[in-house]
N, C-alpha and C positions, 0 to 999 in steps of 0.2 A: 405416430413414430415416423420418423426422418427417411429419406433413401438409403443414407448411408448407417443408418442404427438398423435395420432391416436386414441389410447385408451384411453386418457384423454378426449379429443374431444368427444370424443362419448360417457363418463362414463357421463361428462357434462352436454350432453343434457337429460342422463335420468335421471339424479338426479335433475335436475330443475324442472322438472313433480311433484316432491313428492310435499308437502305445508312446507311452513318457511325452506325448507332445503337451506342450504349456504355451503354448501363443495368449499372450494377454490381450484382454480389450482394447487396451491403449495402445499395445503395436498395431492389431488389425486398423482400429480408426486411422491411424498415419498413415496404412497401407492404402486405405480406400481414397483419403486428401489425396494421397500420390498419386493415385490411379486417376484423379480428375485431370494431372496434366500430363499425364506420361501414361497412358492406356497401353501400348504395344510391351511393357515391361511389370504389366500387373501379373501374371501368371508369376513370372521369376518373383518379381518381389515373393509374393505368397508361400512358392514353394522355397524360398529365401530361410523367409522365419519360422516354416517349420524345420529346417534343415539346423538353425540358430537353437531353435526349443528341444530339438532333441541331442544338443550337445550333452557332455557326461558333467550333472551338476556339481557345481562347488564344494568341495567339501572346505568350511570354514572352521572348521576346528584344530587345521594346524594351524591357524594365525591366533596365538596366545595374546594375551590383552598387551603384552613387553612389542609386538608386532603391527601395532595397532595404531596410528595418529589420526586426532580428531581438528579439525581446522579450517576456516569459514575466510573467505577474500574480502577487505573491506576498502574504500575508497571514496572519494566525493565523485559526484558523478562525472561520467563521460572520459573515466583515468587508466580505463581499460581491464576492470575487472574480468566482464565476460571473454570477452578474449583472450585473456589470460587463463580462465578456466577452458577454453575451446582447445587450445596446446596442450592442456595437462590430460583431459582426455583422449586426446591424439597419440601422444606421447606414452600412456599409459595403457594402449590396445581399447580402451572405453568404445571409443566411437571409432570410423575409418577415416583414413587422413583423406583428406576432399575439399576442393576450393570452394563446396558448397556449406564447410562451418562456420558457418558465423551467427555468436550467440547462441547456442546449441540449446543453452541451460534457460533461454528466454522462450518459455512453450506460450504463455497466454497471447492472444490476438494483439491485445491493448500493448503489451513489451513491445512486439515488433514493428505497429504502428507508430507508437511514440519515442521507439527506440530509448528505452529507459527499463531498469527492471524495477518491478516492482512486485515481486516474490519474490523471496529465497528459496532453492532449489537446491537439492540431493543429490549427490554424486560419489560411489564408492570408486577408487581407484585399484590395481594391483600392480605393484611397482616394486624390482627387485634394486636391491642398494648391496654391493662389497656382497654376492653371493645368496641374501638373505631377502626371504620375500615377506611386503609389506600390505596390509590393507591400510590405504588411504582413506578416508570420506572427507570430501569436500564440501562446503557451503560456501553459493553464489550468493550477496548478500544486496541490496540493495542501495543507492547511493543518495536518494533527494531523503532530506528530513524528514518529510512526511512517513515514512515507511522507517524509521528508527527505531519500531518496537522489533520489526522484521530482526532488524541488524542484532539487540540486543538479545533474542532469542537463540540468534544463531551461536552468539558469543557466550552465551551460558551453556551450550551443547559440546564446545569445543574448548579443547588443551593451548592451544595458538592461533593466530592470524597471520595472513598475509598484508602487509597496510602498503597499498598501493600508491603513489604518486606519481605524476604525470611529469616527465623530464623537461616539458615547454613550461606547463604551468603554476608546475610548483606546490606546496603545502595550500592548500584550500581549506573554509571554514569546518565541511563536512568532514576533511579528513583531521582536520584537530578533536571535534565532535568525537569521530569516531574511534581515535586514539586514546582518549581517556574513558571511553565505554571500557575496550579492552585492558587497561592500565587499573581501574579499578576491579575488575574481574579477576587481576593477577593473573594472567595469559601470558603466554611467549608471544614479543612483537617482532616479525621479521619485514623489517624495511625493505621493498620492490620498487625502483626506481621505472619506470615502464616509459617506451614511447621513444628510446636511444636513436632511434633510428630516421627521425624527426629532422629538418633541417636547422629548425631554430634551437634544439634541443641543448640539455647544457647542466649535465647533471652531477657537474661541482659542486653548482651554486646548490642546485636543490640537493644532496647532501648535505653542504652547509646549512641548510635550513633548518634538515632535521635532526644535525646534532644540535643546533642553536634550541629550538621551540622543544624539543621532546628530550632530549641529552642521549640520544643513541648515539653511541659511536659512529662517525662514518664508514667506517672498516667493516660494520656491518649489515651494508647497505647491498644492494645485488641491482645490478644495474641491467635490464630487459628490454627485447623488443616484442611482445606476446604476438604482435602481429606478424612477423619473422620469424620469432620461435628460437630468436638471438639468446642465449643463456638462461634458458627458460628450464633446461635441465638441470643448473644450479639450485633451481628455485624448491626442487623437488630433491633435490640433495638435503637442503636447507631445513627443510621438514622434520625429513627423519631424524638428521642429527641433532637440531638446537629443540623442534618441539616434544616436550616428555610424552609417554602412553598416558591413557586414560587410567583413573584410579578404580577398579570394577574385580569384581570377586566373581570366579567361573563356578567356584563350587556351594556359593551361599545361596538360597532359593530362588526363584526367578523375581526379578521385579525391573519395569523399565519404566521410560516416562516418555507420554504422548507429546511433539514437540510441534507437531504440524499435521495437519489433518484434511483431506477434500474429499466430494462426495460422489459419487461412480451412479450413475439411476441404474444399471446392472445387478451390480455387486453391493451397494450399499457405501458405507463409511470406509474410507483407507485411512491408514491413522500412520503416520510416520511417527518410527519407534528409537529412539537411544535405550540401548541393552545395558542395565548398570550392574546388575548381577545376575547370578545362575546363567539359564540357555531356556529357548522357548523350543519347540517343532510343532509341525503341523498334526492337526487332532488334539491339540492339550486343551484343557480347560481352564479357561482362565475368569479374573475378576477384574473389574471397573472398581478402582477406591472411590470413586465421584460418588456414583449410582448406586453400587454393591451390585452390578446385574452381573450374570455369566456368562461367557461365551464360549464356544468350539474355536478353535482356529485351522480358517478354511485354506490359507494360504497365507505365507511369508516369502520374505525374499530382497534383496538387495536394490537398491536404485542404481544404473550401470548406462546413461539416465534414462534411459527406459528400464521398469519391471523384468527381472531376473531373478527366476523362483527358485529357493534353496528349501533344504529341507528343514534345516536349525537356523537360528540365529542366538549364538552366546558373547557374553560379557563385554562389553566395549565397543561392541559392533550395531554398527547403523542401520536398519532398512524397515519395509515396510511390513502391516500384516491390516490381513482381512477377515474378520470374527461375525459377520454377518449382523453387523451393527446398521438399522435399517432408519434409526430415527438419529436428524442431527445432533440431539443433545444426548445423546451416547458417549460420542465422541470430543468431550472436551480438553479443549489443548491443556496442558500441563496437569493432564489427569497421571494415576500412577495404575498399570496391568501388574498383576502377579497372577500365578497357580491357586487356583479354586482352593487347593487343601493345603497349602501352605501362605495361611497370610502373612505380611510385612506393614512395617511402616510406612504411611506414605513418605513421596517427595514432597519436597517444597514446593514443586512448581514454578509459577514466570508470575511474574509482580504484575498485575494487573493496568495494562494501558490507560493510558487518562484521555480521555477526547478533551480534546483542543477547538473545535468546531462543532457545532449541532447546525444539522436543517431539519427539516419535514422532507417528506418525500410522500406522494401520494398517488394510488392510481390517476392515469387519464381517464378512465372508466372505473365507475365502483363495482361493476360485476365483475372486473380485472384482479379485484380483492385477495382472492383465495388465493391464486398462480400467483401472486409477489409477493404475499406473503412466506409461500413455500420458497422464491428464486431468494429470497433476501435471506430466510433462515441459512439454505443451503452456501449462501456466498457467506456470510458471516461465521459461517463454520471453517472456511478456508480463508478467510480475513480476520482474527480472533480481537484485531485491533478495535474494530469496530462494535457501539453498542447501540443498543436497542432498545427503546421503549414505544408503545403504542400511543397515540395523537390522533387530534380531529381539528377538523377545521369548518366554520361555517359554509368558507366559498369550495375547498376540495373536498370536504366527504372526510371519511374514514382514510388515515393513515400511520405514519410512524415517524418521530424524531430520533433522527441519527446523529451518534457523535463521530468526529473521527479524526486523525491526526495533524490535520491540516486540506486547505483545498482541492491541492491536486493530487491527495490520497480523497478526494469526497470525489473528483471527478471522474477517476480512476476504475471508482466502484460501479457509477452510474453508469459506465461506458461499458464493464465488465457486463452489469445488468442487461443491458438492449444484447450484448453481442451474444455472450455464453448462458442466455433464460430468453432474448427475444421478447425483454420487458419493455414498456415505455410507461415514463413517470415522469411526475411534474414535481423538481426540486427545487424549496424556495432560498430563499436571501439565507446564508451562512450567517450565525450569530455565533459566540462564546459564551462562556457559562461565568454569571454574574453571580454576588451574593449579596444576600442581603439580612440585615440585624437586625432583627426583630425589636419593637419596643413594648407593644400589645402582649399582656398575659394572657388574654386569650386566643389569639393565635401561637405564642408558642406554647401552649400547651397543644394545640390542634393540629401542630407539625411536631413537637416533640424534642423541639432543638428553637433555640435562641436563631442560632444560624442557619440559613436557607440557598440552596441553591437555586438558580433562576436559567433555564436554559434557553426558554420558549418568551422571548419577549412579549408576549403578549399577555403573559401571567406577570408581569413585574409587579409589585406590591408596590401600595401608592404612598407617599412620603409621609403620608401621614402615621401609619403605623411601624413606621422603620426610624432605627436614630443611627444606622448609615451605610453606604454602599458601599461594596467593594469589588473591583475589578480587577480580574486576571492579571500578571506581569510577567515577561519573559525578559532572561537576558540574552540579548541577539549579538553575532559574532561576526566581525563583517572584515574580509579579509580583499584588500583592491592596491592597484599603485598608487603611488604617494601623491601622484598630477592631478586624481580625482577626491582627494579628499578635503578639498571646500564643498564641492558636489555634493557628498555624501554628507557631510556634516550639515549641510543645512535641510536636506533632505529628512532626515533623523529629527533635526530639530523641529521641524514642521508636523516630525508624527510625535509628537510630544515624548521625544524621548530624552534620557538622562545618560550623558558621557562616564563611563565608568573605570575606563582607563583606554590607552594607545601605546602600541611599542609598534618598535621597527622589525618587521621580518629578516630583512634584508635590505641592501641600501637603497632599494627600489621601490618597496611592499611594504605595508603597513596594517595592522592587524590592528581595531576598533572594537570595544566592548559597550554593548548600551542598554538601559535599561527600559523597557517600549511597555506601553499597555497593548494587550496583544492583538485586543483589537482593531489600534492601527497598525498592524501590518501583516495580518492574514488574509485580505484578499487580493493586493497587487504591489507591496510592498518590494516583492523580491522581483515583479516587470518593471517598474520604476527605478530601482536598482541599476540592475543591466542595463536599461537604454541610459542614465545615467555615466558610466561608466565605460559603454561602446562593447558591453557583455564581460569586461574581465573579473568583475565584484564578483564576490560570493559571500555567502549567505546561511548562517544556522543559528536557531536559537536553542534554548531549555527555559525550564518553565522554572519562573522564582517567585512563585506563591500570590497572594493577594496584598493591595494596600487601596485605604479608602480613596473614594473618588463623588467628586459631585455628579451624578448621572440621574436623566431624566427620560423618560419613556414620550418616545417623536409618533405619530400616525399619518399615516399615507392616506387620504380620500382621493376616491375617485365620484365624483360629481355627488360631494358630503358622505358617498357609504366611506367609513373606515376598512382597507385591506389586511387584512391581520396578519398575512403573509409578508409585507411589506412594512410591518412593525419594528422599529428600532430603538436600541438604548443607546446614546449618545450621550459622550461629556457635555457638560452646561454651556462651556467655554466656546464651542463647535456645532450649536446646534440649528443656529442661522445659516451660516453656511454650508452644513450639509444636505437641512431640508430644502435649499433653494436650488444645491445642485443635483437632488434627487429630482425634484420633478422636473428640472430641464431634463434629465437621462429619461425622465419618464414621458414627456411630452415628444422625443425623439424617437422612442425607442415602442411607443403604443401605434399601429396604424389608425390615423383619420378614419372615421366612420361619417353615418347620417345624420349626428346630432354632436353637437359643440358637446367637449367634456372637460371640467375643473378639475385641476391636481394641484393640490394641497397638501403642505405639511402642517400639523399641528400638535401643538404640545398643550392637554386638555382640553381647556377649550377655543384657546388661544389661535389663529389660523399665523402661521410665521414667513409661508411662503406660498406663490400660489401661480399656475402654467395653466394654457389654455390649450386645448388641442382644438382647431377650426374642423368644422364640419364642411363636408361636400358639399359643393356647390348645387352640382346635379345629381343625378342617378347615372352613373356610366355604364351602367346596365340595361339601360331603357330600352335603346334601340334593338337591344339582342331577340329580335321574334323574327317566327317564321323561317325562310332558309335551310340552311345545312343542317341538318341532325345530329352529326359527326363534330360540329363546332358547339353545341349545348351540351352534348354530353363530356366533353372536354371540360368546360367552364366547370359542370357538376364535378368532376370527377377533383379538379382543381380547388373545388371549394369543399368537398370532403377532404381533402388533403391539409386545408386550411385549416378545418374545427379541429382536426387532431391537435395540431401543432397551441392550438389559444385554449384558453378557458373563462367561464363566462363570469365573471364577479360585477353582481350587480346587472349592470346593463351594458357594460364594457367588455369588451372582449381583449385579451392580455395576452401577449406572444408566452411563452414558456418558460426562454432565457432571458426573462427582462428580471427575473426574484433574482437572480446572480449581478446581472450589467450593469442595475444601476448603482450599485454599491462601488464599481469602480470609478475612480475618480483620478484626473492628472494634476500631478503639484506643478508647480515652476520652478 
């Protein structure tokens, strides 16, 4: 146990002593981060939030479900969602006005590092309108593609949206993307022009835009600076009046639906709840429609966005609850709660995410086994996007292939992994999920379907028993100025993609439809882009099913062993020039060792490309005897540092990021 899980533990048990105090976990731990940079103010904090917990709780049962708006910020990135949710909590008593909000609603390490959100986050508001008091719940939603299931989950939870665009840059792919998520959901769209305050800003044009591309009237546009806090008041006007209440019955029997869930090592499972009918309190007894298991309910309470414990939560209302759910698969998202002795009908739940991307992922150490397989359960409990199956591999051991929505939602995780579990894993080359038609009667009957998924290139079935491939297809939506679009067209054309139509945004902008196999342009399609373009492109696709393709299975040798981690499926058309620019990245990207190493591509038996790595001259070790003791131990300590970071396939030793690196490639 940690220094600071120690001192929560213990801050815990004496703050239970006092009467009506409810300090959560999650406040204490913020208390204790603060306390590492502001020590002379930990007392006050402390006695702060007991001072907060023993306020007189909520009573939610005068906000009738007619009182109630449910609605979630959507945007392409960097258009000022968070910040826009940072004034509405300001503005709504949530949090205190302080020039230290910024991104309030961004709690993970990896958001504030990468300055990107990548969860959706909970926020109930109380905000009075013409005399009459409202509960708000907000959802912060996220903005890169990769995180779209995020988006769509939040959008099935909520009555309206806010669709944010940026007054310099105008309608982006993501925010098209993201408008007809809400548009087929039959949502209230309320247009947020954001960023007024900008020098280049100019949000005529972008009003004309999006009466032009979406047919909103301009008149219903609301024109903000969130970072000002310029008519940010309308915005919350805007709500009440255009977005309806939720549709929920206070007096039909309890039943809600799990929308979002993470895992507390204290307390077990937190399950973020939408109240669709009756009211729940604490001590009922409840069921899991999943599992049929039953639970007590130890605590409930609102997100305000920290934990704020009420006593009820009824009908139309948002917050969290704690049943003492101690295993992750308790808690699955778009599972349905009701009362033990009043069953209902399940919900529907959330359509089920498709991964776009599988890797491997495997300990650095195999007795590391058990611990990531517990951090991965528990992250994938709080990431529902992502799935899971068990994998081995000759050169890593025991592990698992992951799918997930894209790369920098795979990077995302990994990052998530080392910071919030202290894991370290070796994640190989990103592939997509292939298929394949079986022609052999007795393989399909041995799989049970004509049709085969292939995710693991190193299982591809061999031509012999297949009459034909098929590969993934997206249609990608590429919105950039009109000066860059020879650029991009030939760019597209190079990733074997198909033109599927062009109009004009505006007399400026130009909006590009094309049809790509996805595997050219999931791992750096969208950097190539940008530096194309001097960063103004933007970039989103959707997935449009499979169509055949000539594909053949490539093998990476290092000095003749085949890496199976390194295994690729490749169109026919591309597969000279990928494997000759694989092992240049590889021959660059392995360090020189004591002995000359061949890198080879080949297809069967065929070798099609082939890189030398030279061996050391000398030993540059040799002379290191005798002397300092403080400089050998250095070296050691230097080259434990090193075996972490490689792994040994065969007789070669392999950096870690090279299953990712060599797969990137620059066009001209």
């Amino acid at each position: 146990m940690s220094a600071s899980e120690r001192f929560v533990t213990v801050c815990l048990q004496g703050l239970r002593k006092i009467p009506n105090c409810s300090v959560s976990y999650s406040m204490l731990r913020r208390c204790w981060m603060e306390r590492l940079t502001d020590l002379p103010n930990f007392k006050y904090q402390i006695s702060n939030l007991c001072t907060q917990s023993n306020k007189e709780v909520i009573d939610l049962s005068k906000f009738s479900v007619d009182r109630i708006r449910n609605f979630c910020i959507i945007a392409h990135i960097d258009h000022g969602k968070s910040t826009l949710a940072d004034r509405l909590l300001e503005m709504t008593g949530a949090i205190a006005k302080t020039e230290k909000n910024k991104q309030v609603l961004d709690k993970l390490q990896v958001e504030r590092e990468r300055g990107i959100t990548v969860k959706a986050q909970t926020a109930s508001l109380f905000y009075t309108h013409q005399g009459q008091s409202y509960l708000l719940n907000l959802i912060d939603t996220p903005g890169h593609v990769d995180f779209s299931y995020e988006v769509s989950r939040s959008i099935s939870a909520c009555q309206g949206v806010l669709l944010i665009v940026d007054a310099n840059q105008g309608i982006q792919a993501q925010t098209v993307a993201n408008f007809y998520l809400a548009f087929e959901a039959q949502l209230t769209i309320i247009p947020v022009i954001n960023k007024i305050d900008l020098k280049n800003a100019d949000p005529e044009r972008v009003e004309s835009q999006i009466e032009k591309v979406f047919d909103i009237p301009r008149e219903d546009c609301i024109q903000i600076s969130a970072k000002l806090g310029t008519n940010v008041e309308k915005v919350l006007q805007a709500v009440v009046e255009r977005i309806p209440p939720p549709v929920a019955i206070v007096h039909d029997p309890f039943k809600a639906l799990v929308f979002d869930s993470n895992f507390d090592h204290y307390r077990g499972v937190v399950a973020n709840i939408a109240v669709f009918a009756g009211r729940v309190k604490k001590g009922d007894k409840i069921m899991s429609a999943h599992l049929g298991k039953a639970y007590e309910v130890n605590e409930l309470g609102l997100l305000r966005p920290e934990e704020h414990p009420t006593q009820k939560l009824f009908a139309g209302q948002v917050g969290y609850l704690i049943a003492g759910m101690k295993d992750v698969k308790e808690a699955q998202i778009g599972d349905t709660l009701y009362h033990q002795d009043q069953p209902v009908e399940a919900l529907p739940g959330f359509k089920p995410a498709r991964a776009m991307v599988f890797a491997g992922m495997y300990p650095v150490d195999q007795s590391e086994y058990p611990g990531l397989r517990s951090a991965i359960e528990r992250l994938t409990l709080n990431d529902s996007s992502v799935t899971m199956q068990k994998d081995s591999s000759l050169a890593l051991g025991a592990g698992w292939r992951l799918g997930f929505l894209g790369l920098l939602h795979m990077e995302v995780f990994n990052q998530r992994l080392e910071q919030e579990y202290n894991a370290s894993v070796i994640v190989t080359a990103p592939t997509v999920p292939y298929k394949a038609v079986l022609s052999s009667a007795k393989l399909i009957k041995e799989h049970g379907s004509e049709e085969i998924e292939v995710v693991n290139p190193a299982q591809f079935p061999d031509r012999s028993v297949v009459s034909e491939y098929l590969e993934p297809m997206v249609i990608g939506t590429i919105l950039a100025p009109d000066t860059y679009t020879g650029k991009i067209m030939s760019l597209c054309l190079n990733r074997r993609g198909i033109q599927d139509n062009m109009v004009y945004v505006d007399e400026h902008r130009v909006m590009m439809k094309y049809l790509f196999p996805l595997n050219e342009i999931v791992v750096d399609f969208y950097d190539l882009l940008k530096s194309l373009s001097s960063g103004y492109a933007s970039f989103d696709y959707e997935n449009a099913g499979y169509q055949p393709a000539d594909l053949i299975k490539m093998d990476i040798l290092l000095n003749g062993r085949p890496v199976e981690e390194l295994t690729l499926i490749v169109h026919r058309a591309r597969a000279y020039s990928t494997g000759k620019a694989i092992c240049e990245r590889l021959k660059d990207s392995i360090p020189r060792q004591m002995f000359e190493i061949a890198v080879q591509a080949a297809i069967g038996s065929k070798i099609i490309a082939r890189e030398t790595i030279k061996a050391y001259r000398k030993n540059v070790l040799a002379k290191c005897y005798g002397g300092d003791i403080t400089r050998k131990m250095k070296l050691l300590k230097k080259q434990a540092e090193g075996k972490k970071k490689m792994r040994r396939i065969g007789n070669v030793d392999v950096p870690k990021d090279v299953f990712i690196n060599v797969l990137k490639r620059k066009d001209k």
